[in-house]
C-alpha positions as a printed NumPy array, in Angstrom:
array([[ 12.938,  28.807,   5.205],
       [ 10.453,  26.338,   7.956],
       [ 11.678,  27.363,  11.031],
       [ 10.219,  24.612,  12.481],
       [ 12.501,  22.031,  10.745],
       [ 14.295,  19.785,  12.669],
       [ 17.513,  18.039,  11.558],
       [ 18.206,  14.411,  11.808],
       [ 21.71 ,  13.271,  11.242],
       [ 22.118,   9.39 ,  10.269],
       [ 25.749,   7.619,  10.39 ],
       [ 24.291,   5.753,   7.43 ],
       [ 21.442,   5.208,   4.731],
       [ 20.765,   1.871,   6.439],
       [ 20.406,   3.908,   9.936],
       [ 18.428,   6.859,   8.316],
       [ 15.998,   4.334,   6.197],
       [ 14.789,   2.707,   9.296],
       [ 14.488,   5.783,  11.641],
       [ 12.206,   7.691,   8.416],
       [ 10.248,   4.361,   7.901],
       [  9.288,   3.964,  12.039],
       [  8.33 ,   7.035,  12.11 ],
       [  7.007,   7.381,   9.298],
       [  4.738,   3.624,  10.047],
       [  4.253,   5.45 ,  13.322],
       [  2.629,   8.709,  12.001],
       [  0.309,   6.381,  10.322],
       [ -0.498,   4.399,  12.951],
       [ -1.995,   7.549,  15.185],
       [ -3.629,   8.777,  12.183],
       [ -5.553,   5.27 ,  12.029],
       [ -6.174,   5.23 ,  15.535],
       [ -7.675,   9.002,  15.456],
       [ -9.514,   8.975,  12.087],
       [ -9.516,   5.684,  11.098],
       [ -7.766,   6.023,   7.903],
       [ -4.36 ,   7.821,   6.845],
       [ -2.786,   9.126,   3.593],
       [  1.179,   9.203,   2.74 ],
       [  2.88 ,  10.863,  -0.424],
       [  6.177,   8.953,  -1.291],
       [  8.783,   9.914,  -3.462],
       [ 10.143,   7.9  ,  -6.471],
       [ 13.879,   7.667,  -7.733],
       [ 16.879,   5.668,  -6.562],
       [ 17.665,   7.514,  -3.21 ],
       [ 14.387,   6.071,  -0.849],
       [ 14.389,   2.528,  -2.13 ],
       [ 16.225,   1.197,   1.084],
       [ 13.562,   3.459,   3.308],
       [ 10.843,   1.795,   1.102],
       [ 11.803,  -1.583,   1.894],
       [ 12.023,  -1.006,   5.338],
       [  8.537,   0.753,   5.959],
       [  7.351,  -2.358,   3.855],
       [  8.355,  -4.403,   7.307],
       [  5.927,  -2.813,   9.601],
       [  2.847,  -3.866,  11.115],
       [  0.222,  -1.6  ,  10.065],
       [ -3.604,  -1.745,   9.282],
       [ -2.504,  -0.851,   5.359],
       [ -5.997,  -1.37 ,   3.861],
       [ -6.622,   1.803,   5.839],
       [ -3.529,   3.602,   4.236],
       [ -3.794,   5.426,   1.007],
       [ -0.809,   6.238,  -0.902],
       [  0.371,   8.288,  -3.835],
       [  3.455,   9.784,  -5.188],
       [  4.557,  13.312,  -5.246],
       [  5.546,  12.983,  -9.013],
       [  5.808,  10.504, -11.842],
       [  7.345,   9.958, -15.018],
       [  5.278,   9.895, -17.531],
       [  5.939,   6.011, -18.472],
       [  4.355,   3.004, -18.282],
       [  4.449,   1.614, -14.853],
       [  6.196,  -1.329, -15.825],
       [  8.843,   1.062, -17.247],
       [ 12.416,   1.005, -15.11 ],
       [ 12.36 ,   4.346, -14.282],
       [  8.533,   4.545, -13.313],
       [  7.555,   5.469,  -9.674],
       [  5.229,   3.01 ,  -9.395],
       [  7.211,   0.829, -10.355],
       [  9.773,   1.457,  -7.668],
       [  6.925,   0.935,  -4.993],
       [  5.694,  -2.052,  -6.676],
       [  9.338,  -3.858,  -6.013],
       [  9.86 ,  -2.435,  -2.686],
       [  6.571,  -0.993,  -0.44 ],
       [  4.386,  -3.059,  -1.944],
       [  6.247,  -6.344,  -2.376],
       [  4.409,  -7.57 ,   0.763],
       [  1.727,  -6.62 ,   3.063],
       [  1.852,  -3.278,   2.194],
       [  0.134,  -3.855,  -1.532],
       [ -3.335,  -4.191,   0.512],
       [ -2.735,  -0.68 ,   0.664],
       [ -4.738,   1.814,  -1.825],
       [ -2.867,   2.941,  -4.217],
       [ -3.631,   6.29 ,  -6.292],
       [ -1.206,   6.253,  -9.321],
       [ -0.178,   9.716, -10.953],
       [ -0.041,   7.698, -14.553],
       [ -2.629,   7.072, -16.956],
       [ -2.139,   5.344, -19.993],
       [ -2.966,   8.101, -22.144],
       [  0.038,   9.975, -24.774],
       [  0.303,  12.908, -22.431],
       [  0.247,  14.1  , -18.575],
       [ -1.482,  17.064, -20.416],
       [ -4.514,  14.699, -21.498],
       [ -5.12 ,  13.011, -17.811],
       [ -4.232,  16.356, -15.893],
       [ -8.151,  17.216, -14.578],
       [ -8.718,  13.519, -13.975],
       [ -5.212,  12.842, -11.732],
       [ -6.057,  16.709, -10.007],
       [ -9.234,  15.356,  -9.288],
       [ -8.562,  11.706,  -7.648],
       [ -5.514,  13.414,  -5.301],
       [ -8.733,  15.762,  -4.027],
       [-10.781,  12.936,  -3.298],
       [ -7.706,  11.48 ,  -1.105],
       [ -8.867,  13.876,   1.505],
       [ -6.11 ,  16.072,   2.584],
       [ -4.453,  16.818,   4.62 ],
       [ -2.09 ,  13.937,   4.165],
       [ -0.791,  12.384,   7.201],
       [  3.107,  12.797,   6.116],
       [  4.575,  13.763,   3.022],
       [  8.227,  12.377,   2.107],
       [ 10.19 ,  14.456,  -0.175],
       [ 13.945,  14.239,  -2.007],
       [ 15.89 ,  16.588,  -3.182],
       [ 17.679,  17.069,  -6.298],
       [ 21.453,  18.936,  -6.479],
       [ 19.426,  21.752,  -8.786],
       [ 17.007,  21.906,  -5.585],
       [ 14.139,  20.097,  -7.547],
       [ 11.53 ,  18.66 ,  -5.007],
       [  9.137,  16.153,  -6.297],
       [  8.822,  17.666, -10.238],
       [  8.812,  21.022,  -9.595],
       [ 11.992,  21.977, -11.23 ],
       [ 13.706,  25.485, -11.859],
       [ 13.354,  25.587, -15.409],
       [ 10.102,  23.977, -15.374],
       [  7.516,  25.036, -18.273],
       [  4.813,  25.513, -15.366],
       [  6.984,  25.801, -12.514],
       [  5.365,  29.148, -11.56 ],
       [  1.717,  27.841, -11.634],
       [  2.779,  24.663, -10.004],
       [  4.565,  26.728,  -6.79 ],
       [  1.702,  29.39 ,  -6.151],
       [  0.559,  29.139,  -2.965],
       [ -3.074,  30.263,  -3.697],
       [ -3.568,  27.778,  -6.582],
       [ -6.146,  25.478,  -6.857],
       [ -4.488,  22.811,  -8.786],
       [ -3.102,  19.758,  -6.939],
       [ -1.307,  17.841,  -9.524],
       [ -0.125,  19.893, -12.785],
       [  2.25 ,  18.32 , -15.968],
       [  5.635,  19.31 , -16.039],
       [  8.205,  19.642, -19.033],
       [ 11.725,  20.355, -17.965],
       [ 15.039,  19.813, -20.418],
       [ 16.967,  18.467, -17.338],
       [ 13.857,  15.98 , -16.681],
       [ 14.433,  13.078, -19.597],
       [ 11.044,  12.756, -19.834],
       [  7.43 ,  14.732, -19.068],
       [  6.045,  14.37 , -15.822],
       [  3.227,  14.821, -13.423],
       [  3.668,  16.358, -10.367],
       [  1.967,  17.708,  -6.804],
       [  1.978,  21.005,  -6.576],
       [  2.912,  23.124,  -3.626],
       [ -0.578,  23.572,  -2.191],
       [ -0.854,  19.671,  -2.069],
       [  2.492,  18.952,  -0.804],
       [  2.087,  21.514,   2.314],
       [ -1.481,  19.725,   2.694],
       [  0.007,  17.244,   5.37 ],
       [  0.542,  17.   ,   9.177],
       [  3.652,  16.044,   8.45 ],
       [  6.407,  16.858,   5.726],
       [ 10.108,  15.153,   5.728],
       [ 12.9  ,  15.792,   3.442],
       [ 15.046,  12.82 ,   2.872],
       [ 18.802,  13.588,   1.763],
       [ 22.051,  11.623,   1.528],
       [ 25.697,  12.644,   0.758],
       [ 27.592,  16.13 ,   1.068],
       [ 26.664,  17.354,  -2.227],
       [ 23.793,  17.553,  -1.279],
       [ 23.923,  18.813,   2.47 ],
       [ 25.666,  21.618,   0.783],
       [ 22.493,  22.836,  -1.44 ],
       [ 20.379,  22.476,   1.212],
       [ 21.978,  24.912,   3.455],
       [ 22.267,  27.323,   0.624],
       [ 18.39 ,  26.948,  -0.624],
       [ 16.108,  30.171,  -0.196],
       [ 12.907,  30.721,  -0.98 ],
       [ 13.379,  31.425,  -4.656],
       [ 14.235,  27.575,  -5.423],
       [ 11.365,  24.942,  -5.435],
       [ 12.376,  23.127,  -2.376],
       [ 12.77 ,  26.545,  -0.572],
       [  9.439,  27.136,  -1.73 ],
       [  7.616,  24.76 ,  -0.791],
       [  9.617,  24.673,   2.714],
       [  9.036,  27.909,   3.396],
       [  4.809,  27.629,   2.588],
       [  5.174,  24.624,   5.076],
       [  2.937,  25.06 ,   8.531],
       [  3.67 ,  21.943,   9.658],
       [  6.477,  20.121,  11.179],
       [  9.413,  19.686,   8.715],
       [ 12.09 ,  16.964,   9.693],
       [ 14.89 ,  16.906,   7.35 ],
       [ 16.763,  12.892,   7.137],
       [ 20.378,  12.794,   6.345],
       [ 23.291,  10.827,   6.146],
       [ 26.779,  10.746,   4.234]])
């Protein structure tokens, strides 16, 4: 495991979503300032809409911001349980849609069939990104990368050369495409946002062998772990 994380204990989502989005809005903010542009990786699902909404409240120069997901559904975007989707009603519901946006979608049958051409527009991104924001699944999924994954082993080598990959998982409901491990530990900074007990509990019992633990582990940068109950 990153012995470099850092744990940050929240009495509340509400509390936790606005210390991850000021810090988060402030690790953009110095990456403006120093390069002129920055780069965040968000992740989708139900747990960071609150953190979402409240990054969406910041003052930032966002045309100078790109941003991209660490996985997606492969759905349409105006699908309920699309990623994009979730950033479209939330992040980008204000000043934050002058952002630009890299999608990990195309409308094309199959993540297989826009796999070089999604790979290939997260490389021109320019990593490192500025901070990375994962979740967390109770099987100790991180972004796609899931245990029983069809390419779970290509997608968490460390020496691969692939920054997005498809992924096909029976747990997943539906295929997706995902960053892989060398793109997620491409960042200055990398936080893991959790909430509730369950799953505190398989965090503290994740080793390297699990995707999370993984790509923890391969981390080199700061890791700050957000919880609450």
């Amino acid at each position: 495991m990153n012995l470099r994380a850092t744990w940050r204990e929240f009495a509340d989502p509400q509390a936790l979503a606005q210390a991850l989005a000021s810090a988060v809005a402030d690790d953009l903010r110095d990456a403006i300032a120093a390069r002129d542009r920055a780069a965040l990786a968000l992740s989708g699902g139900t747990t960071p809409r609150a953190f979402l909404r409240a990054l969406a409240q910041h003052d930032l120069d966002w045309p100078r911001v790109t941003i991209t997901l660490t996985d997606e559904r492969w759905v349409g975007s105006d699908d309920a349980r699309s990623n994009e989707r979730l950033l479209r009603d939330t992040l980008f519901a204000g000043a934050a849609a002058s952002a630009r946006f890299v999608p990990l979608h195309r409308d094309v049958p199959a993540p297989e069939d826009a796999s070089s051409i999604i790979d290939a527009d997260i490389a021109r991104i320019g990593l490192p990104f500025d901070v990375v924001v994962l979740g967390m699944g109770l099987d100790g999924h991180t972004a796609s990368l899931f245990p029983d994954g069809d390419r779970i082993g290509e997608a968490l080598d460390a020496r691969g050369t692939s920054y997005a990959s498809p992924m096909r998982s029976p747990t997943a409901g539906e295929p997706r495409m995902t960053l892989t491990l060398p793109a997620l530990v491409a960042t200055r900074r990398l936080a893991l946002h959790i909430e509730g007990v369950g799953k505190r509990n398989v965090y503290e019992s994740l080793d390297a062998t699990s995707p999370l633990g993984a790509v923890l582990a391969a981390a080199s940068t700061p890791v700050d772990i957000y919880w609450s109950p």
